[in-house]
C-alpha positions as CSV (number, residue, x, y, z in Angstrom):
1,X,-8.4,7.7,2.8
2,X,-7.2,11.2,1.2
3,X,-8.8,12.9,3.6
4,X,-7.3,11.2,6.7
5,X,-4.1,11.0,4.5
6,X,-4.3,14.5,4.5
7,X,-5.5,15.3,8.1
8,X,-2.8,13.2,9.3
9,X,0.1,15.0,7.2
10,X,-1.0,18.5,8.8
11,X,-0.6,16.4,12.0
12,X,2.4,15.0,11.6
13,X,4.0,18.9,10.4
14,X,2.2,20.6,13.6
15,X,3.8,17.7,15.7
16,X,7.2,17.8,14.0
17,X,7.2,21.3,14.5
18,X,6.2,21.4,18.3
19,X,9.1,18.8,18.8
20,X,11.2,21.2,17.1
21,X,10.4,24.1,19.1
22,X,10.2,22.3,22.1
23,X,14.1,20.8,21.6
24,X,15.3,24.3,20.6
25,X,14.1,25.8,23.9
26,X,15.2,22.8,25.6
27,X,18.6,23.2,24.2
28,X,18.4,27.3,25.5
29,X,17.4,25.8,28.7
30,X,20.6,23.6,29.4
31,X,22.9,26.1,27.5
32,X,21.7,28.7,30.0
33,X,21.6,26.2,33.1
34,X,25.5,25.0,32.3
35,X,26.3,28.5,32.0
36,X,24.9,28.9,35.3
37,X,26.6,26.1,37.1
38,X,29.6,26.8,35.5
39,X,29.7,30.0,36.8
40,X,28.7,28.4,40.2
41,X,31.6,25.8,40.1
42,X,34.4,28.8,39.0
43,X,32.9,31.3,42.0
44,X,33.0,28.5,44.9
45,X,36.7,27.6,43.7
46,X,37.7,31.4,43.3
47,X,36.0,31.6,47.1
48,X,38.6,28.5,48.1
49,X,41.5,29.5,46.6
50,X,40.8,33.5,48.1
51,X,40.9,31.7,51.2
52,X,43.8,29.4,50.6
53,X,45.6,32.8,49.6
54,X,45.1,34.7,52.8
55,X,45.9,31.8,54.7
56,X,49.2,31.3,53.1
57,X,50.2,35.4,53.1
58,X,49.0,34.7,57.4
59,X,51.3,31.7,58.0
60,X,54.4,33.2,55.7
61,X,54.4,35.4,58.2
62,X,54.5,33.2,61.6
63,X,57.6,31.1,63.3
64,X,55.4,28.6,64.3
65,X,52.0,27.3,62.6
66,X,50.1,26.7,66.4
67,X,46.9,25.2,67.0
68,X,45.4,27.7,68.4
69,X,46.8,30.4,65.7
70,X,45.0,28.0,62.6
71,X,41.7,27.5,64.7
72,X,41.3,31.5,65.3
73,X,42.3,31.8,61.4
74,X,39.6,29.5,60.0
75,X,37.0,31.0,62.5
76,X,37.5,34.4,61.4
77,X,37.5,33.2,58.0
78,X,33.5,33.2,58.9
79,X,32.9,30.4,55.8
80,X,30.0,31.3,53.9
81,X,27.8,29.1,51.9
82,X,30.4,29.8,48.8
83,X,32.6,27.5,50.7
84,X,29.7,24.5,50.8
85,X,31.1,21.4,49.0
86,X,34.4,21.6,50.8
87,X,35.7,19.0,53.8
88,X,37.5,22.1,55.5
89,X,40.9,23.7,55.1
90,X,43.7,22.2,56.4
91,X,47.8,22.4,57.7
92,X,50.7,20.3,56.1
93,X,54.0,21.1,56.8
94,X,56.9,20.2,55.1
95,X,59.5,18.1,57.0
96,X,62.1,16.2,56.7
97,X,63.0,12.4,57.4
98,X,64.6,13.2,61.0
99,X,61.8,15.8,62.1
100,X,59.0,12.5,61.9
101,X,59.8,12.2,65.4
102,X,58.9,15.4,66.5
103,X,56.3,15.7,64.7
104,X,54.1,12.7,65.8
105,X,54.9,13.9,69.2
106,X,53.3,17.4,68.3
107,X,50.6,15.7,66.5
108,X,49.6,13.0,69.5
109,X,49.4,16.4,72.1
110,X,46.1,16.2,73.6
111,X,45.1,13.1,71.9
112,X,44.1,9.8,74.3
113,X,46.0,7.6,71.5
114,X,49.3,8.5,69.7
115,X,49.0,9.6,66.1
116,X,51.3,8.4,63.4
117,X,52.3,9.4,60.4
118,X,51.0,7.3,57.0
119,X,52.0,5.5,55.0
120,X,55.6,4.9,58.0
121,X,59.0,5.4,56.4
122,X,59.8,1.7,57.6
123,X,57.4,1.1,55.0
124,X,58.1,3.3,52.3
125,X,61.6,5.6,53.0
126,X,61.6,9.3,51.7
127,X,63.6,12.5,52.0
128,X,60.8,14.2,52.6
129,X,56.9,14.6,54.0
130,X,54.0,16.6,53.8
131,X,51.7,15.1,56.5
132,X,48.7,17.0,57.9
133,X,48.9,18.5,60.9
134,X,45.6,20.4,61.0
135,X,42.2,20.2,59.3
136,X,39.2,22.6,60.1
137,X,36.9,21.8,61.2
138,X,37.8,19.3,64.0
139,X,34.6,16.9,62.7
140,X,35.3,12.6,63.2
141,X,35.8,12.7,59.5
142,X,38.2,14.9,59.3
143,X,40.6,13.2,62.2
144,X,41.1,10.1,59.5
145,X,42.8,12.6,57.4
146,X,45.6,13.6,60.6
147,X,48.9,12.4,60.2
148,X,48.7,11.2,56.7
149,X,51.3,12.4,54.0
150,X,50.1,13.5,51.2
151,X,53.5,14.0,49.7
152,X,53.6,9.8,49.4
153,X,50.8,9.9,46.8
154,X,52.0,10.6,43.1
155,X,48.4,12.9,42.4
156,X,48.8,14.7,45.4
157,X,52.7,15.3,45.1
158,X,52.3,16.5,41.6
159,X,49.9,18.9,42.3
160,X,52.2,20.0,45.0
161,X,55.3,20.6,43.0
162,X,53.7,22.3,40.7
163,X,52.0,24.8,42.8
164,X,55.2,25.2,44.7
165,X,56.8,25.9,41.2
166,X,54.3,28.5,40.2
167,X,53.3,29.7,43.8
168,X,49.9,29.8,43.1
169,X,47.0,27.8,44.5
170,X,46.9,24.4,42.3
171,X,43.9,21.9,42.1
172,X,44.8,18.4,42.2
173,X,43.7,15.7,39.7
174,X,41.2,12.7,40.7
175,X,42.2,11.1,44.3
176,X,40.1,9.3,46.8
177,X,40.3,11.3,50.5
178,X,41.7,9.7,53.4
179,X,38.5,11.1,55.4
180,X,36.2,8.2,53.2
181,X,37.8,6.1,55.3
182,X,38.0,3.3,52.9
183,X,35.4,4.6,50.5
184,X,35.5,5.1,46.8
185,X,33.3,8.5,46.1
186,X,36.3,10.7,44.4
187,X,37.6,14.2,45.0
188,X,40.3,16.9,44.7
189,X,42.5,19.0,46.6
190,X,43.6,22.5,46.4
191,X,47.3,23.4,47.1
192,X,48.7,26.8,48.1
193,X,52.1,26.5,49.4
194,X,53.1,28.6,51.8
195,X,56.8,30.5,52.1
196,X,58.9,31.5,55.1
197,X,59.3,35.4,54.5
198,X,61.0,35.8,57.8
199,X,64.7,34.7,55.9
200,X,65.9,35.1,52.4
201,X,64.9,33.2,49.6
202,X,61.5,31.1,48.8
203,X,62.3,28.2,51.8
204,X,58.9,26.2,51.5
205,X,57.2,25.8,55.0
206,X,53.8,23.6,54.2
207,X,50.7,23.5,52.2
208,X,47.8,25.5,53.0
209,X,44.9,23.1,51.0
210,X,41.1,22.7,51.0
211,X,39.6,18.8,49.9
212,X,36.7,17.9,48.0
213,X,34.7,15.6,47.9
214,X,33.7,15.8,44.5
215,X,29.7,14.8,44.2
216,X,29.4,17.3,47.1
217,X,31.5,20.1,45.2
218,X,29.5,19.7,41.8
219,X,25.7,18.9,44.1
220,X,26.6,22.4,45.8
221,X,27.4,24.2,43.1
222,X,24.1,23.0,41.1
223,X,21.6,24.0,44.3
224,X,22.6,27.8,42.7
225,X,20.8,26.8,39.8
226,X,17.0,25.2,38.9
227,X,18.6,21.8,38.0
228,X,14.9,20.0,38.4
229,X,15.3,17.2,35.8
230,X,18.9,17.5,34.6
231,X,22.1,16.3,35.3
232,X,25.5,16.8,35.3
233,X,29.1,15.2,35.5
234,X,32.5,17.3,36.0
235,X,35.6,15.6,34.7
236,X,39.3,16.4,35.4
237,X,40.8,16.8,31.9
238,X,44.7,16.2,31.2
239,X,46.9,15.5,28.4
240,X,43.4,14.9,26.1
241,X,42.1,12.4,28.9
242,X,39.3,12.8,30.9
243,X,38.9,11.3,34.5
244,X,35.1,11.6,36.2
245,X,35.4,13.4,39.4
246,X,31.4,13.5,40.5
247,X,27.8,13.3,38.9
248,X,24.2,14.1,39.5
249,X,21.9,11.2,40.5
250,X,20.1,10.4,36.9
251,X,22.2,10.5,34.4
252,X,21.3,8.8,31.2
253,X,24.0,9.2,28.8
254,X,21.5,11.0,26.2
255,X,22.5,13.1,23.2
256,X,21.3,16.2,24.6
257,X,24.1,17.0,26.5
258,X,26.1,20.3,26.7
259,X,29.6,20.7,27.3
260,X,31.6,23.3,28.9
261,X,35.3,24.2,29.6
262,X,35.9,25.7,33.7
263,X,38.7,26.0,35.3
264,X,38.9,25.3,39.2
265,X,42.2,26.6,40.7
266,X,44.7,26.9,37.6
267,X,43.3,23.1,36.7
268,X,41.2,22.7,33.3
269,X,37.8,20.6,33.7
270,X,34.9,20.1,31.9
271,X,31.6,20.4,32.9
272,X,28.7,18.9,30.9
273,X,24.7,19.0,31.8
274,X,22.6,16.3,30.4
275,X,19.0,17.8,29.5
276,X,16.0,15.8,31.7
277,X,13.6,16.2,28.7
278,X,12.2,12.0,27.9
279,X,13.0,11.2,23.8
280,X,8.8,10.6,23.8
281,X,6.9,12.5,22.3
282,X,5.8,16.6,24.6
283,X,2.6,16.3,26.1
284,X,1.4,18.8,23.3
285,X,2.7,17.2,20.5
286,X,0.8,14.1,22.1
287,X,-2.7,16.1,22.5
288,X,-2.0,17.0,19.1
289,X,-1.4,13.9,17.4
290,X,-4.3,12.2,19.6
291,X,-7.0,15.2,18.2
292,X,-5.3,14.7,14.6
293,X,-5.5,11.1,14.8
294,X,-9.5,11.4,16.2
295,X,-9.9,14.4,13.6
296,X,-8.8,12.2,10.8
297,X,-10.9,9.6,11.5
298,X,-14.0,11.6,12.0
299,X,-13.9,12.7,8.8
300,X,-13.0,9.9,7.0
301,X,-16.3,8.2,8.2
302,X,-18.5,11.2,7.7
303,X,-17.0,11.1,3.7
304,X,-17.1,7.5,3.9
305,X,-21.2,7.8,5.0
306,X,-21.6,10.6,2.8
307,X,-19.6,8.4,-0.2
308,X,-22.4,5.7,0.6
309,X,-25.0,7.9,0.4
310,X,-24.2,9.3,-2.8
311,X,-23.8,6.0,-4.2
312,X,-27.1,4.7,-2.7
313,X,-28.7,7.4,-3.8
314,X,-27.5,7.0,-7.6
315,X,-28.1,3.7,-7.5
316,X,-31.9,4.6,-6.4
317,X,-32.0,7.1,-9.4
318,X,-31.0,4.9,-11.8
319,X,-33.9,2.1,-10.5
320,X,-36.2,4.2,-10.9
321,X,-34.6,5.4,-14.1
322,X,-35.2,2.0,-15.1
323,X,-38.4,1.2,-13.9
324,X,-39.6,4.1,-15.1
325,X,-37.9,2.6,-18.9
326,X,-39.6,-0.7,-18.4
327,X,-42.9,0.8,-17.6
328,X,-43.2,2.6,-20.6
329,X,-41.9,-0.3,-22.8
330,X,-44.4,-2.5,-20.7
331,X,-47.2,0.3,-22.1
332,X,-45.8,0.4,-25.2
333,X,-45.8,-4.3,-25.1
334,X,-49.2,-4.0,-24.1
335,X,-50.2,-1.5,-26.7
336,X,-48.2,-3.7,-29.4
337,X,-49.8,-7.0,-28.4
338,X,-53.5,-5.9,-27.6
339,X,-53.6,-4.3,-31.4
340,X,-51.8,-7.6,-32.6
341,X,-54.6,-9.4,-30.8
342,X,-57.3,-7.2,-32.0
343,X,-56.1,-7.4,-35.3
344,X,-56.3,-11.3,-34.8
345,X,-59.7,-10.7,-33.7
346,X,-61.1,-8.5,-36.4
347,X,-59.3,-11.4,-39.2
348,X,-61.3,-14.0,-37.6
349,X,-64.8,-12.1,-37.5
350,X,-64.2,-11.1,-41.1
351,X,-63.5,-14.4,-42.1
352,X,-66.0,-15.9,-39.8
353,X,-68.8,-13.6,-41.4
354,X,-67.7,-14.1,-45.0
355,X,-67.8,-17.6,-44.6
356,X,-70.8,-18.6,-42.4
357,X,-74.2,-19.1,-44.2
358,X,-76.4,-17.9,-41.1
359,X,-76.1,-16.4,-38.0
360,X,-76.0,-19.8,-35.6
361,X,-73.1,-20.8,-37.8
362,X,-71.2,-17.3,-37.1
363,X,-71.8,-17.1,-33.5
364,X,-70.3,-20.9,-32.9
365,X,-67.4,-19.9,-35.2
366,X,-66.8,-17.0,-33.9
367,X,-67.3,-18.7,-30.2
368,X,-65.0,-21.4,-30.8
369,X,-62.1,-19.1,-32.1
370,X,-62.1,-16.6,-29.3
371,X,-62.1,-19.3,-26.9
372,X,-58.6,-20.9,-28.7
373,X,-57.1,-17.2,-27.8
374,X,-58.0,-17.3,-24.7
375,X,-56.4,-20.4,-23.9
376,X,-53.0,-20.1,-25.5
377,X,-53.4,-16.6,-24.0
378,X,-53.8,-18.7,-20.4
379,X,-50.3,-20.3,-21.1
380,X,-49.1,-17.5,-21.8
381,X,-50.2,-15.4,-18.7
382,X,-49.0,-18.4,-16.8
383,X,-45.6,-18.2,-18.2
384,X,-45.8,-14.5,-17.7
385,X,-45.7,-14.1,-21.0
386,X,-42.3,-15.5,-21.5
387,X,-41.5,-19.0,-23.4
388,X,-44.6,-21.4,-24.0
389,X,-43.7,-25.1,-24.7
390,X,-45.6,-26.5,-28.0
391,X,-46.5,-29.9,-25.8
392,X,-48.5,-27.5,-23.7
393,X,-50.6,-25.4,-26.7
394,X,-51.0,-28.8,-28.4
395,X,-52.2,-30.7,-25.3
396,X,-54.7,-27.2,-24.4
397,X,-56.5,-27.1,-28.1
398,X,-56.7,-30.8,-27.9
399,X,-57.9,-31.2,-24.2
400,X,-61.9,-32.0,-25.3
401,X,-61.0,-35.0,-27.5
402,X,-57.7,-36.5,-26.0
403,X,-60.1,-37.4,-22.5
404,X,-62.4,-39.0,-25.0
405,X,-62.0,-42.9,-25.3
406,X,-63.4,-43.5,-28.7
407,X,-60.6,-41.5,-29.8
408,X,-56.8,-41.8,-29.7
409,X,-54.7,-38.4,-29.5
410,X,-50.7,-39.5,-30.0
411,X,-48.3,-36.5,-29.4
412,X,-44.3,-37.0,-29.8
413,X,-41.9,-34.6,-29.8
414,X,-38.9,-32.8,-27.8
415,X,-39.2,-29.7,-25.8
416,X,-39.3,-26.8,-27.7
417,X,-40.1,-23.4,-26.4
418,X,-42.2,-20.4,-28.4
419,X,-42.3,-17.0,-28.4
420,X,-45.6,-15.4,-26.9
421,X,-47.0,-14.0,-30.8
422,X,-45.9,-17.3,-32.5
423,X,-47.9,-19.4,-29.6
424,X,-51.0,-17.3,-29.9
425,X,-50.9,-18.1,-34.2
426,X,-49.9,-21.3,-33.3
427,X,-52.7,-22.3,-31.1
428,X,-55.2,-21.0,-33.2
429,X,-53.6,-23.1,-36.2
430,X,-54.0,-26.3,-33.9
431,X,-57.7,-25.1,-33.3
432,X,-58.7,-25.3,-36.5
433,X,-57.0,-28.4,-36.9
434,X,-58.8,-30.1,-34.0
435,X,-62.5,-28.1,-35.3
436,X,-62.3,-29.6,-38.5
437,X,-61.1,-32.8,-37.3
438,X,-64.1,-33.2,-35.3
439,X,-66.4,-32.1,-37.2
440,X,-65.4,-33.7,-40.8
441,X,-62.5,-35.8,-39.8
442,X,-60.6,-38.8,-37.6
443,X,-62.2,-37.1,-34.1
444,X,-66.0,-37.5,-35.9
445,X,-65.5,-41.4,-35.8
446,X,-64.8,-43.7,-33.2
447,X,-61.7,-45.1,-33.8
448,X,-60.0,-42.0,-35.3
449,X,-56.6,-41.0,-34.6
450,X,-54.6,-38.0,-34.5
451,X,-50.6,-37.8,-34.2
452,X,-49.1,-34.8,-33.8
453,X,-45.2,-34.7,-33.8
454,X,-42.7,-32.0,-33.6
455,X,-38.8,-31.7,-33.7
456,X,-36.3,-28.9,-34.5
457,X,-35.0,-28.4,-38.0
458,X,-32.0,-26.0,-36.7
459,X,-31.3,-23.6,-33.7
460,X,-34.3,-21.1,-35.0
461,X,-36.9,-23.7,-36.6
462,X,-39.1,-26.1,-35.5
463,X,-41.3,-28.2,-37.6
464,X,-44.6,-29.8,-36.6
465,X,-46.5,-32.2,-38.4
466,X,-50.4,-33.0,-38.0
467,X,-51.7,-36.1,-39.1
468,X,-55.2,-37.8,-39.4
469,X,-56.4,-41.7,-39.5
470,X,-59.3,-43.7,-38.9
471,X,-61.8,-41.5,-40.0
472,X,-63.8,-40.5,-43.3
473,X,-62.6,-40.8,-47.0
474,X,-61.1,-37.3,-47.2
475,X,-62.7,-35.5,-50.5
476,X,-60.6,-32.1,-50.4
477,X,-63.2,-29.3,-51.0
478,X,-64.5,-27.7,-54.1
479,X,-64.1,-24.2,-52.3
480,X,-61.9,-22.9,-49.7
481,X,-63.6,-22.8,-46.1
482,X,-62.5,-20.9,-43.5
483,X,-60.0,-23.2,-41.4
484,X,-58.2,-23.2,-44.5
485,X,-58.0,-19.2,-45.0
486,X,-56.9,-19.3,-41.5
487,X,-54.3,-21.4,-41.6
488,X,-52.5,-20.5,-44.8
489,X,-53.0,-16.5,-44.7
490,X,-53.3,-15.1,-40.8
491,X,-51.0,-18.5,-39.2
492,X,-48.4,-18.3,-42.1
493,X,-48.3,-14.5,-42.1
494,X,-48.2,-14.6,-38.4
495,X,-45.5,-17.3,-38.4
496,X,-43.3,-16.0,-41.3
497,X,-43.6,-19.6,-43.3
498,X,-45.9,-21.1,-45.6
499,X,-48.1,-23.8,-44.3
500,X,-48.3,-26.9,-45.9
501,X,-52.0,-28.1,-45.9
502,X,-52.6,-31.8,-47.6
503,X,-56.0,-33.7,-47.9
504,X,-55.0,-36.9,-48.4
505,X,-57.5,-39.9,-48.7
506,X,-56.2,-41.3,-45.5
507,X,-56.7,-37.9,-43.7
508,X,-55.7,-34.1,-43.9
509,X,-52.1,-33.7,-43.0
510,X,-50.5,-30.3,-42.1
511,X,-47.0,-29.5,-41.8
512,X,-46.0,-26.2,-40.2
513,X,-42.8,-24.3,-39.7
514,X,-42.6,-22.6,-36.3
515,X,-39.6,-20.0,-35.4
516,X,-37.5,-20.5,-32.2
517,X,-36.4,-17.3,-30.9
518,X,-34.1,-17.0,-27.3
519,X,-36.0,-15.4,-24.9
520,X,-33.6,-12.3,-25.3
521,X,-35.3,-11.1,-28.3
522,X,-38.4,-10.7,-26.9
523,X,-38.7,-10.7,-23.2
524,X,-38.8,-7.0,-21.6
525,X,-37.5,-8.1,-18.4
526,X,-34.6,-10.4,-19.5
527,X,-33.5,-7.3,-21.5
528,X,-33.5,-5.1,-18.8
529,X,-32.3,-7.5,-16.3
530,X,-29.1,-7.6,-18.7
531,X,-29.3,-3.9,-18.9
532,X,-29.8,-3.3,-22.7
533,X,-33.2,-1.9,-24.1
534,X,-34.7,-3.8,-26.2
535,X,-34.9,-2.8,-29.9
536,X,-38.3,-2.3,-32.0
537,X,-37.7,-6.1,-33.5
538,X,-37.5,-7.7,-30.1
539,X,-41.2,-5.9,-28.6
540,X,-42.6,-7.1,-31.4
């Protein structure tokens, strides 16, 4: 988890970083592209109002503004594409009340219908008008505009008075033309009045103007300039307000947007370009963050594998660390108990030989002894050399004379477990029990009886008690025979407590005490299974 922690950091920089450097140039991009179009917007109004200028200083100089004198005007005017985004350039004298007359009737020559002027003075009365007597070029459109007076609307008529005050070409605020015939798309319109010189004094004759349609004007202007994915709105701005006058198809109202101040004919507007660039993620930073990502997690699972590994590899060392332990304390067990059982041997044969008056007599002792070892060592192998039950050695020594039905074997007690050493000193305690029972006591008669009974004294002590009947007067022995030595020297030694060995009249009784140890002091595998060694004490 560090490690993709990590990977994923340097990711998240590299990415933040792209992002950065990719808004920075993006921001260079629109700061350059408004620059552009505003420089596009400012050079296509300076072309209009140029126009609207020599048009003016013309008809200042002429009696009579004639068809046929504006026509040849605006076709030597030779309109380049500076002049795209404009409806034409148009006529609008300045009359009075009492010249409407003559006026329609100029305006309705050559037409099949006569042509009146809008909005009537029936229905609104003024001093005076500014209808439009000519607009170039002569296009369906641009007949809706004839006739109309533009001096009736308070936009238009504001924009007039003040160019007429400052007799310079004047861009109106936010109208809706008369050639949309009903539409709503919005525009502007570009005054330059226009002065008879021919008397004395500034005696206005008319309007020399040029209308807009505004999404036109600002698409026309942005065609000078690779606008691919942006867009842009132009406002009119007065008195702190700001009025939309046109838009780009796709605008978004994002926050990457850049303003900037242009002025079109003596009017102040602003201009702002809205970048195209999405809020997700570059296609870089998303390469990056996808190879990161896939980065990350590659090396999180090769140090996850290579974590396993290490752990299943130190968790094979250590089993074999600890086999290797238990081997050698299995070698050393086996070394412990085969002198142990040696030793057991050599005691018996010693005694055996000391105490047998010919060889016959040896050879069946020493028969009948080794064969006791064996089978307590049976249980034990059996139990795989863990806890041996006394119920089992007792019933094993006493197997020959318990399937016998002249004699009665009685054994009583609860389950109590032994140690493998104290079993093997045990059994051979029992077999020379059972020997000299048969040979001198209750199992050399019919009728005989022998009880054996067993119970705990405490937690670590069990006592068992061997008892005879039914057999011969017991006459204890002028010397000491070799059951005897066995019991109260090699089985008390072996056992850590005295035996108690009484020949009573009735029969020899023996009482012996027997340790009860947990299985954690002297099994090897128990100790290792627990994962402590187990101390010199315990292997013994």
């Amino acid at each position: 988890m560090v490690i993709f922690l990590m990977v994923m950091a340097i990711t998240v920089t590299s990415v933040f970083g792209i992002e950065r450097g990719e808004a920075e140039r993006d921001e260079a991009d629109i700061n350059r592209r408004t620059m552009a179009m505003a420089s596009a917007i400012e050079r296509r109004a300076f072309s209009s109002t140029s126009y609207l200028r020599a048009g003016a200083a013309l008809l200042s100089t002429q009696d009579e503004v004639t068809g046929t004198l504006f026509r040849r005007f605006v076709e030597e005017l030779r309109l380049d594409s500076n002049f795209r985004g404009a409806e034409g350039i148009g006529w609008a004298p300045a009359i009075m009340a009492p010249e409407v007359p003559t006026f329609e009737e100029r305006l309705s020559e050559g037409r099949v219908s006569d042509v009146k002027i809008t909005p009537s003075l029936a229905a609104k009365p003024r001093p005076m008008l500014v209808p439009i007597l000519y607009l170039k070029p002569d296009t369906l459109r641009n007949r809706r505009a004839l006739g109309y007076d533009m001096y009736s609307e308070p936009v238009r008529r504001a924009a007039m008075d003040l160019a007429e005050r400052e007799q310079r070409p004047i861009a109106s605020g936010r109208i809706v033309l008369v050639q949309e015939g009903g539409g709503n798309e919005p525009g502007f319109i570009i005054f330059m009045p226009v002065f008879d010189s021919s008397g004395s004094g500034q005696n206005l004759k008319g309007f020399i103007y040029s209308p807009f349609n505004g999404p036109q004007f600002l698409a026309s202007a942005a065609e000078l300039v690779s606008y691919d994915g942006l867009s842009a709105r132009l406002y009119d701005v007065e008195g702190g307000e700001r009025t939309l006058l046109a838009q780009l198809p796709g605008w978004r109202s994002s926050p990457n947007v850049v303003e900037r101040e242009v002025e079109i004919a003596n009017r102040n507007m602003l201009l702002m370009v809205e970048s195209g660039r999405d809020e997700a993620l570059s296609m870089m930073s998303m390469i990056t963050l996808l190879f990161g990502l896939a980065v990350a997690s590659l090396l999180m699972l090769v140090a996850r594998l290579l974590a396993q590994q290490a752990m299943e590899d130190s968790r094979s060392l250590d089993w074999f660390a600890q086999q290797n332990s238990i081997r050698d304390s299995l070698t050393r067990e086996l070394n412990h108990r085969v002198k142990n059982t040696l030793a057991n041997v050599l005691s018996i044969v010693s005694l055996t030989r000391r105490r047998a008056s010919d060889l016959d007599e040896f050879a069946e002792g020493i028969d009948g002894r080794i064969r006791a070892l064996s089978a307590t060592h049976d249980l034990l192998t059996q139990s795989e050399w863990g806890t041996t039950p006394i119920r089992s050695v007792v019933e094993v020594e006493l197997a020959p004379y318990s399937r016998n039905a002249e004699h009665e074997v009685v054994l009583d007690g609860p389950d109590v477990d032994l140690a493998p050493n104290d079993a093997l000193s045990f059994g051979l305690a029992i077999h020379e029990l059972a020997t000299n029972a048969a040979k001198y006591g209750s199992l050399s008669v019919d009728g005989g009886r022998v009880e054996v009974q067993w119970a705990k004294v405490n937690e670590r002590l069990a006592k068992v008690e061997w008892t005879e009947r039914g057999g011969p007067t017991v006459v204890k022995p002028e010397r000491r025979g070799f059951g005897t030595e066995l019991i109260e020297k090699i089985v008390a030694h072996e056992l850590r407590h005295p035996v108690e060995l009484v020949f009573d009249e009735r029969g020899v009784c023996c009482t012996l005490l027997v340790p009860v140890r947990q299985p954690s002091e002297f099994a090897l595998r128990a100790a290792y299974q627990t994962g402590s060694k187990p101390t010199p004490h315990d292997e013994s």
